[in-house]
MIDOSE-1310 file (N, C-alpha, C; in nm, 2 decimals, decimal comma, always signed):
residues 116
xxxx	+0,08/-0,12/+0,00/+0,00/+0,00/+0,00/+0,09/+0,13/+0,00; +0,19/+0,12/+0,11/+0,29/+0,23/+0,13/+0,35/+0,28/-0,04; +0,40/+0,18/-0,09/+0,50/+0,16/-0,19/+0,39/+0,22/-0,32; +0,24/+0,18/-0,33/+0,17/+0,22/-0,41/+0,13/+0,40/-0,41
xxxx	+0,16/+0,42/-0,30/+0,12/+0,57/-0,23/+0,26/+0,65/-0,33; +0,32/+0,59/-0,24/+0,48/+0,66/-0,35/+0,50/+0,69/-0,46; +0,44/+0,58/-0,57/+0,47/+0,56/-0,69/+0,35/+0,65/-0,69; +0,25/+0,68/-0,63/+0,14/+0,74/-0,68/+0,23/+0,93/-0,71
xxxx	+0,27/+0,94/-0,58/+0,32/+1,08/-0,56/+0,44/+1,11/-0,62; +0,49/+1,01/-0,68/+0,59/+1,01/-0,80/+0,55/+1,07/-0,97; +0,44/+0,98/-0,99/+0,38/+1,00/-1,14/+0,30/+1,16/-1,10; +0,27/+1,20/-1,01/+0,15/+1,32/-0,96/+0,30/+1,41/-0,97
xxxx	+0,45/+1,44/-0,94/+0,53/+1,49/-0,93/+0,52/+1,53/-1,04; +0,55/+1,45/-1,12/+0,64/+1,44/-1,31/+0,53/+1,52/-1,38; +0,41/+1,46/-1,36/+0,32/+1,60/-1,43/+0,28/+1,71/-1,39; +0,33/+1,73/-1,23/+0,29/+1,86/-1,24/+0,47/+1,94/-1,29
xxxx	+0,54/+1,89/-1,26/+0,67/+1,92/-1,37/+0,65/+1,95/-1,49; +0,62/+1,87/-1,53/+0,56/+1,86/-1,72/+0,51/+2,02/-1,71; +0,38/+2,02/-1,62/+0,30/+2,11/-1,70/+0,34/+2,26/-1,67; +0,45/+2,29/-1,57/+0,50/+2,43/-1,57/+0,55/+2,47/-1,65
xxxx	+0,51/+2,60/-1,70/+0,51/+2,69/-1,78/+0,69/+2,69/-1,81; +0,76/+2,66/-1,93/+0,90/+2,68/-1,91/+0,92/+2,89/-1,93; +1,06/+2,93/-1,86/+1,03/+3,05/-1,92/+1,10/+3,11/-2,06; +1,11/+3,17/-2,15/+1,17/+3,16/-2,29/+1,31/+3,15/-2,22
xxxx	+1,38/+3,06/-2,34/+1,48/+3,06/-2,37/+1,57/+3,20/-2,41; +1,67/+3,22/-2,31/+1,77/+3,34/-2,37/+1,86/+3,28/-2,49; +1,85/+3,43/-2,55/+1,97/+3,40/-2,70/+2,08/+3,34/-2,65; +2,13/+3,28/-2,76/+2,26/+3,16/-2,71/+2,34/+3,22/-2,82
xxxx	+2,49/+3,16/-2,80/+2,60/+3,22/-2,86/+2,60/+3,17/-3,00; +2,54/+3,01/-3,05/+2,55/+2,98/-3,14/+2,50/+3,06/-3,27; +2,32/+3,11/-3,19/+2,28/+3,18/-3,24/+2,29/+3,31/-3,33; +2,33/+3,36/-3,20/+2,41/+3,51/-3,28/+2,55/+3,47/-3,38
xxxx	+2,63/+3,39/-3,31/+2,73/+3,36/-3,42/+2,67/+3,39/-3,57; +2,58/+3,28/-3,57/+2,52/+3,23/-3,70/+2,44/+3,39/-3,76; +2,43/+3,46/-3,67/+2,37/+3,60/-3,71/+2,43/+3,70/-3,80; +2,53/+3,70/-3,73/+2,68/+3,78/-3,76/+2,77/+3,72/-3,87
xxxx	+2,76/+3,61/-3,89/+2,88/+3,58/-3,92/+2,91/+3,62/-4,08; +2,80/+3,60/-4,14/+2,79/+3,74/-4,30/+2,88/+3,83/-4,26; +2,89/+3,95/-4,14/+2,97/+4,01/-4,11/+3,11/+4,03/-4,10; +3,15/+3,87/-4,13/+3,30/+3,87/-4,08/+3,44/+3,98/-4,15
xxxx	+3,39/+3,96/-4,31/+3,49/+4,04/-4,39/+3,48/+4,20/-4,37; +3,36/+4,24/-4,32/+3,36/+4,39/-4,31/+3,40/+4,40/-4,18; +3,38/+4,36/-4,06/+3,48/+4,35/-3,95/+3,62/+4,35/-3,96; +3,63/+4,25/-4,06/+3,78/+4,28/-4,03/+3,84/+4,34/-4,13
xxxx	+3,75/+4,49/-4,19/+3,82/+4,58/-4,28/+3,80/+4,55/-4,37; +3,71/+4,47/-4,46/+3,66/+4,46/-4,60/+3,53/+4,52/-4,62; +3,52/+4,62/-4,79/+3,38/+4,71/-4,78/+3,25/+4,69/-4,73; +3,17/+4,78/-4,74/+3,03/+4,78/-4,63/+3,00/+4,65/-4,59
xxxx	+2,91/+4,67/-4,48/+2,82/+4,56/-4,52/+2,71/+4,47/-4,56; +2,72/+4,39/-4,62/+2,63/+4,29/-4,69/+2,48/+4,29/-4,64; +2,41/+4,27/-4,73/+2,27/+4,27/-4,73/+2,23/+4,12/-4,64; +2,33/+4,07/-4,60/+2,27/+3,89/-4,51/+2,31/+3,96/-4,38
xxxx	+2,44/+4,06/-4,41/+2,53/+4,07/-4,28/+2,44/+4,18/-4,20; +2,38/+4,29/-4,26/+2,29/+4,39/-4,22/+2,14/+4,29/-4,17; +2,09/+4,16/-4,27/+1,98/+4,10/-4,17/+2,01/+4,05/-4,10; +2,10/+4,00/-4,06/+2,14/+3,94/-3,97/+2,15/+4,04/-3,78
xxxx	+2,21/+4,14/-3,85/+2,24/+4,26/-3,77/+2,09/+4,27/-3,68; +1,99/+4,32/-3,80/+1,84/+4,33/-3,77/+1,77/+4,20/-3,66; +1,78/+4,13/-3,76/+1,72/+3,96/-3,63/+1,75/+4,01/-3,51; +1,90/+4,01/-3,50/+1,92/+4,00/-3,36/+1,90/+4,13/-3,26
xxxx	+1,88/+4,22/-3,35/+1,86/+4,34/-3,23/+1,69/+4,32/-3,24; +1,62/+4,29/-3,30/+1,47/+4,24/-3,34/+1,45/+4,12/-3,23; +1,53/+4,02/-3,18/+1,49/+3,93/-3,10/+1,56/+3,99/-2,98; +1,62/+4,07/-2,97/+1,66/+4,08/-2,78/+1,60/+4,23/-2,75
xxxx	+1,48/+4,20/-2,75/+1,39/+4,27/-2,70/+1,46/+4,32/-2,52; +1,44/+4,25/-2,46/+1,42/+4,21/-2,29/+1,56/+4,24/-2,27; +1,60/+4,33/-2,14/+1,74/+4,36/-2,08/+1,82/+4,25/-2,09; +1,79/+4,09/-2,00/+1,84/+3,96/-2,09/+1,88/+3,92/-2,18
xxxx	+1,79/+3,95/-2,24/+1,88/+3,89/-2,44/+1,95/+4,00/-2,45; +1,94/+4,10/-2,42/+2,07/+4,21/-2,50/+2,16/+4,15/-2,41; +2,20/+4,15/-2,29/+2,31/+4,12/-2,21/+2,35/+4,04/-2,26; +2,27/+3,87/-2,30/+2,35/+3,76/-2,38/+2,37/+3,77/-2,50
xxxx	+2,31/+3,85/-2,59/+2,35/+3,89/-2,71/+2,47/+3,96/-2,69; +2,50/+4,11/-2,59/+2,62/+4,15/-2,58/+2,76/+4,07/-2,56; +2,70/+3,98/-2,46/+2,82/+3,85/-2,39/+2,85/+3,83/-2,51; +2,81/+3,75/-2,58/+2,82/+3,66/-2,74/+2,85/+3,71/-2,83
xxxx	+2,85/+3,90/-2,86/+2,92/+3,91/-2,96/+3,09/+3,99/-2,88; +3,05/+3,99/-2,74/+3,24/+4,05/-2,70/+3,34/+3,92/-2,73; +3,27/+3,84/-2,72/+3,31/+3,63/-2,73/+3,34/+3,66/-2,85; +3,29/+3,65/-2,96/+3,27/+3,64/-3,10/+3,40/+3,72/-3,14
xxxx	+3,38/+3,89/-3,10/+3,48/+3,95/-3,15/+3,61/+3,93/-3,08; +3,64/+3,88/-2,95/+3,76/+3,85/-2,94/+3,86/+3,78/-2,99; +3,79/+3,66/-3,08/+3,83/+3,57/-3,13/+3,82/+3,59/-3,28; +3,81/+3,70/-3,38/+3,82/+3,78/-3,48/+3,98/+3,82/-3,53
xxxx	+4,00/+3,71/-3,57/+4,16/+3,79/-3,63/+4,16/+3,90/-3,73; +4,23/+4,00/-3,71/+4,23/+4,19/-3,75/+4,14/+4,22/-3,72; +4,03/+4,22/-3,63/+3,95/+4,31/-3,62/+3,97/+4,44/-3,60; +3,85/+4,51/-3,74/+3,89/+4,64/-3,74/+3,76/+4,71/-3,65
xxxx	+3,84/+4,79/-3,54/+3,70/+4,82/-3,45/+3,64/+4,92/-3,45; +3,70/+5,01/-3,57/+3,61/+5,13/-3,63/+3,49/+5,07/-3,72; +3,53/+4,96/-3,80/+3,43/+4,91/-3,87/+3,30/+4,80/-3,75; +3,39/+4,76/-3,68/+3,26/+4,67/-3,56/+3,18/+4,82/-3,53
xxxx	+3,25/+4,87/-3,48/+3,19/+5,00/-3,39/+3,06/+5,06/-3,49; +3,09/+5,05/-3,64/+2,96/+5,15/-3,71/+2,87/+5,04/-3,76; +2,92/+4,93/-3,73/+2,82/+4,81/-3,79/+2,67/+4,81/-3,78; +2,64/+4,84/-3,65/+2,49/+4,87/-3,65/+2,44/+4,95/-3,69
xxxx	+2,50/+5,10/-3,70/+2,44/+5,24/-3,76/+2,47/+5,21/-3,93; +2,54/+5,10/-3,97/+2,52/+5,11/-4,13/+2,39/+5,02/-4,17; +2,37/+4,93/-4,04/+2,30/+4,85/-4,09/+2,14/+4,89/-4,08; +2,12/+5,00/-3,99/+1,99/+5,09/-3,99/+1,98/+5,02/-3,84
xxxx	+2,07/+5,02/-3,79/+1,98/+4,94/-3,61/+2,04/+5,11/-3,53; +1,95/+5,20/-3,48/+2,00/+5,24/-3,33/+1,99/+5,18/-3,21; +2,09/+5,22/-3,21/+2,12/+5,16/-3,04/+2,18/+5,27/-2,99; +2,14/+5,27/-2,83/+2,12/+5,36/-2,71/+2,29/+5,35/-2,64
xxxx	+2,39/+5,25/-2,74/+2,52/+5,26/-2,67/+2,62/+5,24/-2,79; +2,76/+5,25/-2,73/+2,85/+5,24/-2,86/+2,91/+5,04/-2,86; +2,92/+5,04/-2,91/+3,00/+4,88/-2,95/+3,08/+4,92/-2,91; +3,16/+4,81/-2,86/+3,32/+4,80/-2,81/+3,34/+4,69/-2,73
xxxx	+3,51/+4,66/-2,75/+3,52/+4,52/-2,68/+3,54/+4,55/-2,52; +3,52/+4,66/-2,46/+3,51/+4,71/-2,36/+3,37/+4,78/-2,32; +3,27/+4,71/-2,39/+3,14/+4,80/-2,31/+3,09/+4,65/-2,20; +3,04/+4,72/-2,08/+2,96/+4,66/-1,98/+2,87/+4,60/-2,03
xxxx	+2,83/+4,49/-2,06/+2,69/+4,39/-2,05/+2,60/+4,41/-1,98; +2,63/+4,48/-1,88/+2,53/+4,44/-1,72/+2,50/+4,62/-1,81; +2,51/+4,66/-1,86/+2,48/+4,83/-1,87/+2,43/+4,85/-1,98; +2,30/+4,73/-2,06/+2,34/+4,76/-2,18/+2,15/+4,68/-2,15
């Protein structure tokens, strides 16, 4: 009886697991990689940028709506660009203003995440 009680408050656990609400998923690094990555040659000093590299630009300021996603979108592209060989950081820095996105801060491999 005991053991049937258990197994009862075991399966009664797992669904009510199941059925909570999960909360959205934050942007992940793959993601934005895959966003940017059109961008690579104008980052690193090759002319404007590309019509995939500018939607790409868009998506991602288009999905990080919420203080969160921009912070992990910020995290992922300081990651992204550190690991950019010649990055030219006058060209990262206007990337967004060529691509039609304002933004309320400047790019750089030294801006705050938590301030963004």
């Amino acid at each position: 009886m005991a053991r049937a009680q258990v197994m009862l408050m075991a399966v009664a656990l797992v669904l009510m697991l199941a059925a909570v609400p999960r909360a959205a998923v934050a942007i992940d690094c793959g993601h934005v990689d895959s966003l940017v990555r059109p961008c690579l040659s104008y980052v690193q000093g090759g002319p404007g940028p590309s019509r995939q590299c500018c939607g790409g630009v868009q998506t991602l300021h288009n999905q990080a709506q919420s203080k969160s996603d921009r912070q992990a979108a910020c995290y992922c592209l300081k990651d992204i660009a550190g690991r950019i060989h010649n990055l030219n950081k006058d060209n990262a820095r206007s990337l967004a203003p060529k691509c039609g996105v304002d933004l309320p801060y400047h790019i750089s491999l030294d801006i705050n995440c938590n301030s963004v």
